[in-house]
C-alpha positions, 0 to 999 in steps of 0.5 A: 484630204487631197493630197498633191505633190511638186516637180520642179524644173531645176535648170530654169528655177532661179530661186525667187522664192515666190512659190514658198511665199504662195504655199499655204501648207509652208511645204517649199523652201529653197535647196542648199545645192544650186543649179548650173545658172548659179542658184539655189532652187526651189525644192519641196521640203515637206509631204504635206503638199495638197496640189492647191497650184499656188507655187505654179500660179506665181512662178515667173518661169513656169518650172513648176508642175503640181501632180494632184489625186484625182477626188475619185482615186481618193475614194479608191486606191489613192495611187493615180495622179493627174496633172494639173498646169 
């Protein structure tokens, strides 16, 4: 299984919610703390994420940045991480 995890601009997220929508996993939900701007941001929830991109196709503000195992790591040591925009 690849495995894939999610950084999120926590400043620009506005909370719209359509990364949790667009997760095929059901890893996303929105934070109980908000940002300076006043809104409840986007955060991963789970560790089940495999770097599909879904979240960072659909975000409107581009706050979301999906680190995935590269195929070879997985046969290897599994440590390494590439980014994927």
């Amino acid at each position: 299984m690849i495995r894939g995890t999610v950084h999120f601009k926590i400043e620009i997220c506005k909370g719209c919610e359509l990364c949790i929508v667009a997760c095929p996993q059901e890893s996303l939900g929105l934070s109980n703390k908000i940002n300076l701007q006043g809104y409840r941001f986007a955060e991963l929830i789970k560790d089940n994420c495999t770097g599909c991109i879904n979240c960072a196709l659909v975000c409107p503000d581009a706050a979301i940045t999906v680190y995935r195992e590269p195929k070879s790591a997985l046969r290897k040591s599994g440590k390494e991480a590439v980014e994927v925009k």
